[in-house]
C-alpha positions as a printed Julia matrix, in Angstrom:
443×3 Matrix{Float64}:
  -9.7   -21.52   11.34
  -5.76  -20.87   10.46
  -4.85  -22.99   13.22
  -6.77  -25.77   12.25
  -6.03  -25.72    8.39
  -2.12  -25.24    9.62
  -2.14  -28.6    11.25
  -3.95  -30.34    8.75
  -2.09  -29.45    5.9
   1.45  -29.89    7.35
   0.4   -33.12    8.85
  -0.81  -34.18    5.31
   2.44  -33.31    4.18
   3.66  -36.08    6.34
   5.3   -34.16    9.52
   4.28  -34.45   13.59
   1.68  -31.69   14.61
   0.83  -31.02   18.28
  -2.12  -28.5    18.08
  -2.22  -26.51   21.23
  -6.21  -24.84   22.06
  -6.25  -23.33   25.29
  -9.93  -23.61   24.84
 -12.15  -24.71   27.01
  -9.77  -24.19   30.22
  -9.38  -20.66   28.89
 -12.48  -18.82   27.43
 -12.91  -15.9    25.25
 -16.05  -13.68   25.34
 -16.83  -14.84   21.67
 -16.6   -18.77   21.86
 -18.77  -20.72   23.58
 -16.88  -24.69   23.37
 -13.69  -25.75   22.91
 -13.67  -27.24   18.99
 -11.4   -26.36   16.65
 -12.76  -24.17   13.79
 -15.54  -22.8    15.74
 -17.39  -19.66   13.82
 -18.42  -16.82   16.37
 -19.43  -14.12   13.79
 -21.4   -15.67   11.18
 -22.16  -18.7     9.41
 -20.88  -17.84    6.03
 -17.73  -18.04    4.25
 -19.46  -15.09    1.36
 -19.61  -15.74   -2.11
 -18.55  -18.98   -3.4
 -18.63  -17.36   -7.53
 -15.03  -18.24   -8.56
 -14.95  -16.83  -11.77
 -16.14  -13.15  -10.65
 -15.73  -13.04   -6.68
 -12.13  -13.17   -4.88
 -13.38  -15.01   -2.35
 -14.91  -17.39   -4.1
 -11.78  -17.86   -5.95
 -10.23  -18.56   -2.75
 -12.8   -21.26   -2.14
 -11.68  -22.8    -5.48
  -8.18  -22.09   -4.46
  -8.32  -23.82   -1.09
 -10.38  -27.0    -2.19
  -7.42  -27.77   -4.6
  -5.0   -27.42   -1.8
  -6.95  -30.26    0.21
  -8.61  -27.99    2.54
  -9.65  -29.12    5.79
 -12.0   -26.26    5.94
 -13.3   -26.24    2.76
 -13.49  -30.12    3.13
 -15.82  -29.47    6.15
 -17.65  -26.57    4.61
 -18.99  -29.18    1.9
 -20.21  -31.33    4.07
 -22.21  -29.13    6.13
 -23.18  -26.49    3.99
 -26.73  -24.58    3.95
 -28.7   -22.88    1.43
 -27.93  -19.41    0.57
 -28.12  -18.56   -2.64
 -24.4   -17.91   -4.3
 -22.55  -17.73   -0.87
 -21.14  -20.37    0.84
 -22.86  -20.92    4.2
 -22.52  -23.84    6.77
 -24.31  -25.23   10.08
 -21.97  -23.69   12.28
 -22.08  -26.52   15.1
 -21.32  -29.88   13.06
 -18.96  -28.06   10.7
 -16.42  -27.3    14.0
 -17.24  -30.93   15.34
 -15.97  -32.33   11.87
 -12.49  -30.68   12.07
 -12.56  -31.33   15.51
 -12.75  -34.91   14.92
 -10.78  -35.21   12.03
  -7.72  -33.43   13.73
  -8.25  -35.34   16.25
  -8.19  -38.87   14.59
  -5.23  -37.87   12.18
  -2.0   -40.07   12.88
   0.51  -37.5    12.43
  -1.49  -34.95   15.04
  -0.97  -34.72   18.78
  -3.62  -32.22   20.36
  -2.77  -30.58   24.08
  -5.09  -28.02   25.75
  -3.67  -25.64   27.6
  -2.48  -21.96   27.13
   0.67  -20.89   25.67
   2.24  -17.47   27.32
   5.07  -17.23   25.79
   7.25  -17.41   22.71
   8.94  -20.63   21.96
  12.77  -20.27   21.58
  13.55  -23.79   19.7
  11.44  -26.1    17.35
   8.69  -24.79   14.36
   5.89  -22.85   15.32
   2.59  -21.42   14.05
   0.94  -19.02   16.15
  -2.71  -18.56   14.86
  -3.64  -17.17   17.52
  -6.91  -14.68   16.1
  -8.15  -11.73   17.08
  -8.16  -12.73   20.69
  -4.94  -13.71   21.21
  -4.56  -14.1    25.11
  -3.11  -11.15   27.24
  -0.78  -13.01   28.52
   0.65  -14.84   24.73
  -0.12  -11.04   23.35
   1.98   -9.1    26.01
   5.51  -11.57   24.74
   4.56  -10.57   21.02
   4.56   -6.93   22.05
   7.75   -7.46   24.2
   9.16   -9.33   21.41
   8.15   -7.31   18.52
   8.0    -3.86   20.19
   4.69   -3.27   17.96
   1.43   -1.53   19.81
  -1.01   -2.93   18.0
  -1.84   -5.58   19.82
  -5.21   -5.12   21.9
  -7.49   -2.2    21.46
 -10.94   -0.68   19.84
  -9.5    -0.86   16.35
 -11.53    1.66   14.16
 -10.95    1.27   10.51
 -10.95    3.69    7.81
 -13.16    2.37    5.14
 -11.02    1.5     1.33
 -12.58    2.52   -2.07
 -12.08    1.02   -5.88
  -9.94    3.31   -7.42
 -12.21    3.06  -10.69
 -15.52    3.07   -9.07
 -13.87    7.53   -8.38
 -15.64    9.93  -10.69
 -12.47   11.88  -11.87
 -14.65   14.42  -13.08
 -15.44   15.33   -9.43
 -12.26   14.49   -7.77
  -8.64   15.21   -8.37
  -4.79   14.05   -7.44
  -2.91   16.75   -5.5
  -1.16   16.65   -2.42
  -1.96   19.43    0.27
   0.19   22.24   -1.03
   1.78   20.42   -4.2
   3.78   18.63   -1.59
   6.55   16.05   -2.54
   9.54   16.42   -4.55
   8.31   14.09   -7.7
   5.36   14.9    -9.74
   3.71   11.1    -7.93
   4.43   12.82   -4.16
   3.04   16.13   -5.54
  -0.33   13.98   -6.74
  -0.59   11.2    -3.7
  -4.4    12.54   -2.78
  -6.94   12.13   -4.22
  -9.75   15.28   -3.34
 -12.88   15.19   -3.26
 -14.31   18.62   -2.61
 -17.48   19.83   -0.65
 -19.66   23.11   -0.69
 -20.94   24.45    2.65
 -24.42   22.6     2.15
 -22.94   19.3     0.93
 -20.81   19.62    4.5
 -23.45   20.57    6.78
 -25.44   17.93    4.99
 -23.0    14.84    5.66
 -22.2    16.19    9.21
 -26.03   15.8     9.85
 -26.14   12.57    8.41
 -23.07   11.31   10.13
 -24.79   12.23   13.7
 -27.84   10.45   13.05
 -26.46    7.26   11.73
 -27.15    3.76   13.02
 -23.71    3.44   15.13
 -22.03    0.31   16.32
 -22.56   -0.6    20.1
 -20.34   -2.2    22.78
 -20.41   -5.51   24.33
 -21.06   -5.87   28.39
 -18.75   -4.26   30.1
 -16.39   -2.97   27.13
 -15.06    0.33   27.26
 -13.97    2.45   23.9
 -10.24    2.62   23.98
  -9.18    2.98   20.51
  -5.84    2.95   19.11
  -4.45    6.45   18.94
  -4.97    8.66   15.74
  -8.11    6.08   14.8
 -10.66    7.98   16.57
 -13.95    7.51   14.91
 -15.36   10.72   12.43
 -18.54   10.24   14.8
 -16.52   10.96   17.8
 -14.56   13.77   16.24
 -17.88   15.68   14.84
 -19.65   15.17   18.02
 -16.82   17.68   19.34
 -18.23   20.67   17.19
 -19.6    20.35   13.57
 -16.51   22.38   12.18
 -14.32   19.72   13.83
 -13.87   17.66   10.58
 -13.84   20.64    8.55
 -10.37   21.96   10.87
  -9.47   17.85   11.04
  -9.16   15.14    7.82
 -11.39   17.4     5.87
  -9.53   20.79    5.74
  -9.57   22.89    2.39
  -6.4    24.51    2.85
  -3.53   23.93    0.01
  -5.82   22.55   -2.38
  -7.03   24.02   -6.21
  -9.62   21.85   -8.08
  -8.64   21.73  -11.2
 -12.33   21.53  -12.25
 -13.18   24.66  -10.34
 -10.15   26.25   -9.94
 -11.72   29.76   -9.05
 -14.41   27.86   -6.67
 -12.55   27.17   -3.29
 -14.07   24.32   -1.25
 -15.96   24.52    1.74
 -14.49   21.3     3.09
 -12.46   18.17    0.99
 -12.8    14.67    1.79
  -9.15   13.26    0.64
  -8.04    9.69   -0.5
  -4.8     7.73   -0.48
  -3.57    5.02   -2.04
  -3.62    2.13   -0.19
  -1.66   -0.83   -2.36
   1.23   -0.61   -4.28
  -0.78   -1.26   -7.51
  -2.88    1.83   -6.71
  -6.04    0.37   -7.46
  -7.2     0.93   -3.57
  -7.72    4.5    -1.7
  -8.72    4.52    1.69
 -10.7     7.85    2.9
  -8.14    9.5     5.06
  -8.99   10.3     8.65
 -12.69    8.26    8.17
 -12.39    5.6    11.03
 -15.9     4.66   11.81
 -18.02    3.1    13.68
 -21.37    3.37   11.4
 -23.34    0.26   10.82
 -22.55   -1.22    7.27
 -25.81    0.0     5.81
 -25.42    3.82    7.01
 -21.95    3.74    6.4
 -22.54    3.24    2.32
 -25.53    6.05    2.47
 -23.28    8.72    3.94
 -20.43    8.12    2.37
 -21.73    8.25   -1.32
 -23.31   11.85    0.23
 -19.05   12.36   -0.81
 -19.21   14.52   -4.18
 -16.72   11.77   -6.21
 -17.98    8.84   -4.24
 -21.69    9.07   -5.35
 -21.35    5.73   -7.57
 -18.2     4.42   -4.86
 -17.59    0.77   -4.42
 -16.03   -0.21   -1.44
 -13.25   -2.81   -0.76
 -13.88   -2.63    2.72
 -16.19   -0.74    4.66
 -14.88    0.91    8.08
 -15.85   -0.68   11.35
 -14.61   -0.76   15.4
 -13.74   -4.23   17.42
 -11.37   -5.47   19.66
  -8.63   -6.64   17.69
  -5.46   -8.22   17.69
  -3.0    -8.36   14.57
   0.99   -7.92   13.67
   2.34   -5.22   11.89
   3.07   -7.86    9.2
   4.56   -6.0     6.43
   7.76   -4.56    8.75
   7.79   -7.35   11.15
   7.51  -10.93    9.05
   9.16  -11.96    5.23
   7.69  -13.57    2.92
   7.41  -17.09    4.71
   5.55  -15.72    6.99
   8.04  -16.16    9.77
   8.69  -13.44   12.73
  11.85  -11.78   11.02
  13.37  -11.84   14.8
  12.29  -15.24   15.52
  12.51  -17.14   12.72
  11.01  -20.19   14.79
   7.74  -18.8    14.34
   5.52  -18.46   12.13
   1.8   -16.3    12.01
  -0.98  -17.2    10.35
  -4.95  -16.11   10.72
  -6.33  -12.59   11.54
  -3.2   -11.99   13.58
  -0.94  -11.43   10.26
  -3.85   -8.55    9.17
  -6.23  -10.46    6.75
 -10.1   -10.25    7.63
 -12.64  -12.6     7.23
 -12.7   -16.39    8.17
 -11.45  -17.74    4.22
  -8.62  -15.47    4.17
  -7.53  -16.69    7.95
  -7.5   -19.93    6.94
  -5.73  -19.39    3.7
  -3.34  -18.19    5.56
  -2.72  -21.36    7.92
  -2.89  -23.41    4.51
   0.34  -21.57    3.81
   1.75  -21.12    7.18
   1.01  -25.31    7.41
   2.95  -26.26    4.04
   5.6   -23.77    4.32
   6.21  -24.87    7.64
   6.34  -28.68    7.26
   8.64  -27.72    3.91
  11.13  -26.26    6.01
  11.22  -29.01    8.3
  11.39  -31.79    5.2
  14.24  -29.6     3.89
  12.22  -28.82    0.46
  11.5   -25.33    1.22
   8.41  -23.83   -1.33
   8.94  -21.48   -3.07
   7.28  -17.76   -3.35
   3.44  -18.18   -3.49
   2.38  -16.59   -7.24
   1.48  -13.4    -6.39
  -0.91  -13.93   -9.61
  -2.95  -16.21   -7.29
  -5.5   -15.18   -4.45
  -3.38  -16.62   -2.07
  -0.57  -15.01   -3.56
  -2.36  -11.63   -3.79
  -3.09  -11.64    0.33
   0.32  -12.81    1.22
   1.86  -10.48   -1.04
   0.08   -7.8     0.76
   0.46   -8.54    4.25
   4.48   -9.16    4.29
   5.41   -6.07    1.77
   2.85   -4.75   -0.52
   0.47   -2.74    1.61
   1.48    0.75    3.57
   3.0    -0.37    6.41
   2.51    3.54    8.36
  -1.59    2.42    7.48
  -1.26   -1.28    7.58
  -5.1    -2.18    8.99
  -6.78   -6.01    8.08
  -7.85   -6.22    4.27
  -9.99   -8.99    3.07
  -9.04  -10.62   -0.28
 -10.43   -8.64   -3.19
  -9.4    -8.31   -7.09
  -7.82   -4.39   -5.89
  -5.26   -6.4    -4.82
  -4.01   -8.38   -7.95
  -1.84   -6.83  -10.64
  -3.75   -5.66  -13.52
  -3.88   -7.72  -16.47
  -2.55   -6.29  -19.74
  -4.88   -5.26  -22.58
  -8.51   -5.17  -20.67
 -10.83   -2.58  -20.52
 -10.81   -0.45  -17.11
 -13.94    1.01  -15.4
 -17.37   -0.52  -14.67
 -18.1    -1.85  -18.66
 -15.04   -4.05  -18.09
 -15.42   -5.4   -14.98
 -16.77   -9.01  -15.5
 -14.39   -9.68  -18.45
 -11.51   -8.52  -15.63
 -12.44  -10.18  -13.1
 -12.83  -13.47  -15.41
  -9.19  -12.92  -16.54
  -7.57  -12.33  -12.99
  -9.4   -16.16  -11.99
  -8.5   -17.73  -14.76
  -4.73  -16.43  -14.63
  -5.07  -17.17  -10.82
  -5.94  -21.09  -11.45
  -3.63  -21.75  -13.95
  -0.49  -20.28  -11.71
  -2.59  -21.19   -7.88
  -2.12  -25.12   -9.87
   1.07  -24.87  -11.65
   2.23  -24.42   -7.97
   0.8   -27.12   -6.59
   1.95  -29.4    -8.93
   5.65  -28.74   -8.5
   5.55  -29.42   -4.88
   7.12  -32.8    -3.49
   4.74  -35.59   -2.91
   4.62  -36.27    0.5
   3.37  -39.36    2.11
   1.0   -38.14    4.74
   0.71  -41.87    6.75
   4.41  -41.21    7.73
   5.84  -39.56   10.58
């Protein structure tokens, strides 16, 4: 998806592309041909509601950006209510062919092993970025998140918290400012409430393996599952300790066991439950969770999961063009940078495309409105998010700076959300329009 939007945009912008696919001469377990743009998860690109879904306002975003994808999406789209869903097959033969047909693109299929010293790259490489391309980015970058069993903690609205339940305090009032001193957020358990979630969390629905795959997950994400199969007072001595704690609520009650939050944007509107990589199906996953005193009414940004995956440390390792801060040459786009979800990859290759073909046309673009979606997810990846607990984030309206004078909590929400689109098309356009025209039929 990033790769393909990538070329396409920077060849509309009038520059030479040659889009490199190692596919079909080098197959992944996930793909089964070689076209560009080829969906291996799902059909859908989720809801397509721009005024109330971020998303959908990424939809909106991209399709005023000239998006290959979103171009293609159109054409072959299905029925499905208020999402955006597409026959999977035809939509990857119409990139195909249109990348293929477009003057200004060159295509060459083979696999590329190693980092490029001279000339502009984009490296979209996906979650299954080749062993041999993802060893040079490890020996180049030094990062170890490359290629493992990524379990993922799962990320709650700050608002959707009942604050009557749960309370800020860091283990022990540590920190020497009153924020440090209140970085968790606690949610606290009795004895039954614990013995209740670790018997729910053992009979769960769990995710399996494909053929062949063993579980080696990236060190300190080892699944709750995992860690309560161990001994049911596992958790309780692990992520869920009571020590150094006093609700505030309760102060004379001391908790059995507390489940504890952290803030996981710079805006603070997203907490991730510390220590909670999973591996629970989606539905179990909500059901034990809200079993959480605090979380009972919880909406989640992202729900945990496990998969093979492949991304960058973005925030420490590229700046805010997206380029590999040691190799400036390069560029990452796609699930690679640390965005989930097949919109937000190629959102990302929309940028990495423009920015790219700027830089070459000596009219570099300037900073992305963080106000927009686009803006929001970029903003994120390359310096807004925790780098020590950087994991991939799909686009959600947690990640945009509040607007000033609305309403917070649940009564607010639609009028919110409708402010953060409408504030995100007026600056996602404004940009637009004071880029250079560019004659795409040149070379």
């Amino acid at each position: 998806m990033a790769g393909s939007e990538a070329a396409w945009q920077a060849a509309e912008m009038g520059v030479q592309v040659v889009l490199h696919e190692m596919r079909p001469q080098v197959k992944t377990f996930a793909h089964r041909t070689g076209n560009f743009g080829e969906m291996v998860c799902s059909n859908s690109f989720r809801s397509d509601d721009s005024e109330q879904n971020a998303v959908g306002l990424l939809h909106w975003e991209m399709r005023a950006a000239n998006s290959l994808i979103m171009q293609s999406a159109a054409k072959h789209r299905l029925p499905a209510g208020g999402a955006l869903a597409v026959d999977r097959d035809p939509f990857a033969q119409t990139i195909t062919d249109r990348l293929m047909a477009h003057p200004n693109i060159e295509t060459s299929f083979e696999e590329i092993t190693e980092l490029p010293d001279q000339g502009q790259w984009i490296l979209a490489t996906g979650p299954l970025t080749s062993e041999a391309l993802g060893a040079a980015i490890q020996a180049e970058t030094g990062a170890d998140r490359l290629a493992f069993f990524d379990a993922i903690a799962p990320i709650v609205y700050a608002e959707s918290i009942d604050m009557s339940v749960a309370w800020m305090q860091s283990r022990y009032d540590k920190g020497e400012t009153e924020e440090e001193q209140k970085a968790y957020l606690n949610c606290p358990m009795t004895k039954d409430q614990y013995e209740g979630f670790i018997d729910a969390l053992l009979a769960a629905d769990k995710t399996e393996f494909h053929d062949g795959e063993t579980a080696k997950y990236f060190d300190g994400c080892l699944p709750i599952e995992v860690m309560a199969e161990r001994g049911r007072e596992t958790l309780r001595f692990g992520p869920m300790k009571p020590v150094g704690l006093t609700n505030p609520h309760k102060p004379d009650d001391k908790p059995y066991a507390v489940v504890q939050l952290r803030r996981d944007n710079a805006l603070g509107t997203l907490y991730n439950i510390v220590g909670f990589q999973t591996k629970m199906k989606y539905g179990a996953q909500t059901d034990v969770f809200k079993m959480i005193p605090g979380l009972t009414d919880a909406s989640f940004a992202r729900l945990g999961g496990i998969h093979r995956n492949t991304f960058l440390n973005s925030p420490t390792l590229l700046d805010s063009q997206m380029r590999l801060r040691s190799k400036p040459n390069i560029r990452f786009a796609g699930q690679v940078t640390g965005v989930e979800g097949y919109v937000e990859s190629a959102s990302m290759g929309l940028l990495a495309g423009r920015m790219a073909a700027a830089e070459m046309t000596g009219a570099p673009l300037t900073d992305v409105p963080q106000d927009s979606a686009h803006g929001a997810l970029i903003h994120h990846i390359t310096g807004g998010a925790e780098a020590k607990t950087f994991q991939p984030m799909n686009v959600n309206f947690g990640l945009f700076r509040p607007v000033d004078g609305l309403k917070s909590g649940r009564r607010g929400r639609k009028d919110r959300y409708k402010a953060y689109t409408d504030r995100a098309k007026t600056v996602w356009t404004d940009w637009l329009n004071a880029q250079p025209e560019q004659d795409s039929a040149t070379g």
